[in-house]
C-alpha positions as CSV (number, residue, x, y, z in Angstrom):
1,X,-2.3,-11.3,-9.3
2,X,-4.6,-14.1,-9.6
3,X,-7.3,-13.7,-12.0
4,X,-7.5,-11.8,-15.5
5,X,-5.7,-9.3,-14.3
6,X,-3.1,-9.5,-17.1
7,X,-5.7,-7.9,-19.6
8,X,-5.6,-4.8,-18.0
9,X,-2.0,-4.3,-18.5
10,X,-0.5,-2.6,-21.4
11,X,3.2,-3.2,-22.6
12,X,5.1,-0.5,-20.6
13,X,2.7,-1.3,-17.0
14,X,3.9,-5.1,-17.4
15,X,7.5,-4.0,-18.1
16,X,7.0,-1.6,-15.7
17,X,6.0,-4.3,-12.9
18,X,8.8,-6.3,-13.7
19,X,11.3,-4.0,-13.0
20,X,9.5,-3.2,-9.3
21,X,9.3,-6.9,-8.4
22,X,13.4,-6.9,-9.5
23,X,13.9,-3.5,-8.0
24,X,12.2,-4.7,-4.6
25,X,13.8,-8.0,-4.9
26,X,17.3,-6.6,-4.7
27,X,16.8,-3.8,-2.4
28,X,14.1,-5.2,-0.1
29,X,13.0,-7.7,2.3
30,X,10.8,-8.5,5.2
31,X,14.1,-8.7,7.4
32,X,14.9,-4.9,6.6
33,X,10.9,-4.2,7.4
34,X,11.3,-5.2,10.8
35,X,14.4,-3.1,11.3
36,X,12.7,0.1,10.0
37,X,9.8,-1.1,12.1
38,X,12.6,-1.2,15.2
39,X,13.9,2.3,14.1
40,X,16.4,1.8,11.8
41,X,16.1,4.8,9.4
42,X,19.1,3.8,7.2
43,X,17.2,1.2,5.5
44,X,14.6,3.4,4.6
45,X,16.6,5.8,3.3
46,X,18.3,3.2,0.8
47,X,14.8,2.2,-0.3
48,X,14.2,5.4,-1.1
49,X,16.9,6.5,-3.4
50,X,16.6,2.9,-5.0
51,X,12.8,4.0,-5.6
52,X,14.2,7.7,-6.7
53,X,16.5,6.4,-9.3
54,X,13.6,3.8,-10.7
55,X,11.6,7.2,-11.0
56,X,8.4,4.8,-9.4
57,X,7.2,8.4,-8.0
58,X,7.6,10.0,-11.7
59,X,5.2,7.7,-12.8
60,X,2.6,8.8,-10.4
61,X,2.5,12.1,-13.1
62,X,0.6,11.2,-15.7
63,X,-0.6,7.7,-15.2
64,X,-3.9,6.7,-16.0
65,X,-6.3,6.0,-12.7
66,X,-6.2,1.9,-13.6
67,X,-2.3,1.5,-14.3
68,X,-1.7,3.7,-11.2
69,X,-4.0,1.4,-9.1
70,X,-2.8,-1.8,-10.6
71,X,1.2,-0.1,-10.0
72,X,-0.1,0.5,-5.9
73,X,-1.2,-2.9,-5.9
74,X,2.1,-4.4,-6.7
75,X,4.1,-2.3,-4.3
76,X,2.1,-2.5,-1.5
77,X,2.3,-6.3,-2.0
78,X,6.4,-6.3,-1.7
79,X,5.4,-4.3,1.9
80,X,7.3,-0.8,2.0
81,X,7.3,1.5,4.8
82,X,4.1,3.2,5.3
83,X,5.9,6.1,3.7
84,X,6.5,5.3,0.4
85,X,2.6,4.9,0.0
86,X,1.3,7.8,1.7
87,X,3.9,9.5,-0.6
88,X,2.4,7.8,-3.8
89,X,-0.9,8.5,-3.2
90,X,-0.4,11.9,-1.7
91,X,1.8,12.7,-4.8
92,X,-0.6,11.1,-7.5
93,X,-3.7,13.1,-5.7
94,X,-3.1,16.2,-5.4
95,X,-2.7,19.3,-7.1
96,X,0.4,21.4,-8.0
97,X,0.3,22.9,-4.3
98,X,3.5,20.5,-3.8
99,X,5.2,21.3,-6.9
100,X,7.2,19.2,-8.8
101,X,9.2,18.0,-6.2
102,X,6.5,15.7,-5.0
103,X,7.6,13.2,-8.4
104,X,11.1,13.8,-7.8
105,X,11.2,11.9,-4.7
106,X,12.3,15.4,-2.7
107,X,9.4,14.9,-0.3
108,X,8.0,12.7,2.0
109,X,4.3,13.3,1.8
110,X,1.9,12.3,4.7
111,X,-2.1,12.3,3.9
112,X,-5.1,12.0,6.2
113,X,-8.3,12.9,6.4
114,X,-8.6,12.5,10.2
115,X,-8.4,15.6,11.8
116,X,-5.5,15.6,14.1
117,X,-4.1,12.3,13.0
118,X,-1.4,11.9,10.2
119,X,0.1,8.2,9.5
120,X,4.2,8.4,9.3
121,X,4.0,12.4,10.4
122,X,7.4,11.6,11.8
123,X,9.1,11.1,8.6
124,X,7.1,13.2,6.4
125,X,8.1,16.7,4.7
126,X,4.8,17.8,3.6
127,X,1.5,16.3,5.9
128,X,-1.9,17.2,4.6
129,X,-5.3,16.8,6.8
130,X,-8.4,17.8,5.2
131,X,-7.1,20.0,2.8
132,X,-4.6,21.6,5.0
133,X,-1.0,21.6,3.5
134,X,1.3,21.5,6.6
135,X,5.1,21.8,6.1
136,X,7.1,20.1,8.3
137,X,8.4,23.0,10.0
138,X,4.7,24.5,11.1
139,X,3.7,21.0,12.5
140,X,4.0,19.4,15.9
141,X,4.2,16.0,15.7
142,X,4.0,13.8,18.5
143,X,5.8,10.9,18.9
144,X,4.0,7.9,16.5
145,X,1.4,5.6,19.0
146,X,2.1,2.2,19.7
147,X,0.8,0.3,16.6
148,X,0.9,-3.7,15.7
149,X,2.4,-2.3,12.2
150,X,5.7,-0.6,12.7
151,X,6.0,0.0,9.9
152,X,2.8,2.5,9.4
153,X,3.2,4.6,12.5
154,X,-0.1,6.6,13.5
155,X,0.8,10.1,14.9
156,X,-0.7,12.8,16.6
157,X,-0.2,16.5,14.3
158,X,-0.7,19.7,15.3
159,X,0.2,23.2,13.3
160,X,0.6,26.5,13.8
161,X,-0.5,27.3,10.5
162,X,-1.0,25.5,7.2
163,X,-2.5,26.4,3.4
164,X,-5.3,25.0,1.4
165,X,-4.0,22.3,-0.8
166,X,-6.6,20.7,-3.9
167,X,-7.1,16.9,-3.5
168,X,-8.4,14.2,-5.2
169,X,-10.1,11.5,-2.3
170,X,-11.7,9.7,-4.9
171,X,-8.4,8.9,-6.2
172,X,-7.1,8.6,-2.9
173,X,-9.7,5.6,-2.6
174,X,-8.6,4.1,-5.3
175,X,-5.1,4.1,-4.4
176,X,-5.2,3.0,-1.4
177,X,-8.1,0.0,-2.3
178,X,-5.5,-1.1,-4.3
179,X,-2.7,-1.0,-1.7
180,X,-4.8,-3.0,1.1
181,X,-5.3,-5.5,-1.8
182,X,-1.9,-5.5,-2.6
183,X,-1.2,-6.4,1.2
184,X,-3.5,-9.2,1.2
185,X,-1.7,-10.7,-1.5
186,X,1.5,-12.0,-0.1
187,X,-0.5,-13.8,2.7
188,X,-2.8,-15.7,0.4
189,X,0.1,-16.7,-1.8
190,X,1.7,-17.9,1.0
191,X,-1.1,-19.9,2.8
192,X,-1.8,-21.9,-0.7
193,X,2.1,-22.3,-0.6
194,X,2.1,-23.4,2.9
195,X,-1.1,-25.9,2.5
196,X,0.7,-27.8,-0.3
197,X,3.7,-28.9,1.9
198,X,2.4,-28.7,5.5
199,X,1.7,-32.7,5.8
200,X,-0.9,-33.8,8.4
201,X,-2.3,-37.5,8.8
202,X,-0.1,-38.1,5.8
203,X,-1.7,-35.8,3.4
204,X,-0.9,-31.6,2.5
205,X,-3.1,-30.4,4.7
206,X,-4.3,-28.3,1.3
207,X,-6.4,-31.7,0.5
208,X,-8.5,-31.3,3.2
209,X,-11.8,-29.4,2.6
210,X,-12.0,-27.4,5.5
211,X,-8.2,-25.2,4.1
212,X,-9.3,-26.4,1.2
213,X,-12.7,-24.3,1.4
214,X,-10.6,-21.3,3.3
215,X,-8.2,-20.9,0.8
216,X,-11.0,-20.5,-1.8
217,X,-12.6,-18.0,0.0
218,X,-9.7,-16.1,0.7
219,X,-9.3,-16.0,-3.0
220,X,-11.9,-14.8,-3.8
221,X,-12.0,-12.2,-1.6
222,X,-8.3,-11.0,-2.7
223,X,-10.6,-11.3,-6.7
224,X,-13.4,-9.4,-5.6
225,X,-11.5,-6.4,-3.7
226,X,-9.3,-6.3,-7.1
227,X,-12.1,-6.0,-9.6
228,X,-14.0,-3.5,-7.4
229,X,-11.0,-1.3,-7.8
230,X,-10.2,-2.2,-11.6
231,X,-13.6,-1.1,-12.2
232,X,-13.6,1.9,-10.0
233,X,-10.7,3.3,-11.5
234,X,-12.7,3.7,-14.8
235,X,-15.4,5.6,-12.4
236,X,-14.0,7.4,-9.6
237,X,-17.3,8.0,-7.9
238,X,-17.2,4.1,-7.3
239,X,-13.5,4.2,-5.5
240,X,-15.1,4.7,-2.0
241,X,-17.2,1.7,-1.8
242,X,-13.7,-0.3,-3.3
243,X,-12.0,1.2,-0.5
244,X,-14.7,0.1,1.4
245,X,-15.0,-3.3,0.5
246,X,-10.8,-4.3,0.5
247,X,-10.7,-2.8,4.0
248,X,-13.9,-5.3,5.2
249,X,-12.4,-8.5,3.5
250,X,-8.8,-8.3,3.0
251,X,-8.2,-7.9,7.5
252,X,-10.3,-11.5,7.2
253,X,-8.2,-12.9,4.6
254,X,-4.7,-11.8,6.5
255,X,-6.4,-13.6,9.6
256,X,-7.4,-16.6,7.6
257,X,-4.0,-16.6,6.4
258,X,-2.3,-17.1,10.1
259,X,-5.4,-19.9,10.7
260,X,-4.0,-21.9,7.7
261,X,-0.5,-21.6,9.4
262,X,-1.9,-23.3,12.5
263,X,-1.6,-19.6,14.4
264,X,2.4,-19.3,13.0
């Protein structure tokens, strides 16, 4: 988190934070991404019960629109399968259609509001389009289409019949402004990284306006996208135009990221 951020946190969301960044750091990686982006299930599944035993999705109960933002934020920037944030977000937004299982980590939750389309349908217990509550068992689901992101499969759903489930999609904005931030943030932090020891014509190539200038404006956009949310989560009505805004800028800044790396 880059700017200012750290006023918005109370005592237990910093402590909280911590632990997630330890808890992610001893139980994930990029490595195991690709593998569960290749198919390999079991790594999901030990994310999972990691994430079960934290209680991250019992905290989704009764937090406050901002910690629950800032919380998405910081797990989407340690990149989890698309699941574990569909699951968030479908847990935190939606009424008690779900029960309380949705906390305990007993269901994988898809949400869309694409009619027809679900992401991660394929590993999902509960998928709800519209307001549609599908269980898993009344759904077809098509196998996921060919993505660039494994790791947040797009599939085609179907049901043969489904019940009318209460949800929240200006929180579901806000939650998912803050994931897309929190993706943009590990690419940023590792182009200003990158630019201090890449050497070029004997200098980082960080000291040179041009990445210099880039870098900035990445920044910035990562800043922007942030306190759009932060402010959004104190009035929901705003969350759609910070969802709007993160899912302009932050594509820009990933690309900018891979231009600082010389295309890498």
């Amino acid at each position: 988190m880059i700017i200012g951020v750290k006023d918005y946190l109370s005592d237990e969301l910093k402590l909280i934070l911590n632990n997630v960044n330890e808890l992610f750091s001893k139980t994930w990686s990029t490595t195991k991404l690709r593998s569960y982006g290749e198919g390999d299930v079991s790594v999901l599944d030990e994310l999972w019960r990691a994430l079960v035993d934290f209680g991250l999705f019992e905290f989704f109960r009764d937090a406050k629109p901002r910690d629950a933002a800032i919380l998405m934020e910081e797990v989407s920037s340690r990149l989890p399968p698309g699941i574990v944030v569909t699951t968030i977000i479908g847990a935190a937004a939606t009424g008690n259609e779900l029960g309380d299982e949705k906390y305990e980590g007993r269901l994988k939750i898809s949400i869309s509001n694409i009619a027809g389309m679900a992401p991660e349908a394929h590993r999902a217990d509960a998928i709800i389009i519209g307001d549609n509550l599908i269980w898993k068992d009344d759904a077809t689901v098509k196998p996921p289409l060919n993505s660039f992101d494994n790791s947040m499969k797009l599939c085609q759903v179907s049901f043969r019949r489904s019940t009318k489930v209460s949800v929240n999609r200006d929180l579901v904005a806000l939650l998912l402004s803050a994931a897309i931030v929190g993706t943009g943030k590990p690419p940023l932090e590792l182009s200003v990284d990158y630019a201090k020891k890449r050497i070029a014509f004997g200098r980082p190539i960080g000291a040179f306006q041009a990445v210099k200038h880039k870098l900035v404006n990445m920044a910035l956009n990562i800043e922007l996208a942030r306190s759009l949310y932060l402010r959004a989560a104190d009035d929901l009505k705003l969350a759609p135009m910070a969802l709007d805004y993160a899912s302009r800028v932050v594509p820009n800044t990933i690309r900018d990221s891979i231009q600082v790396h010389g295309g890498v």
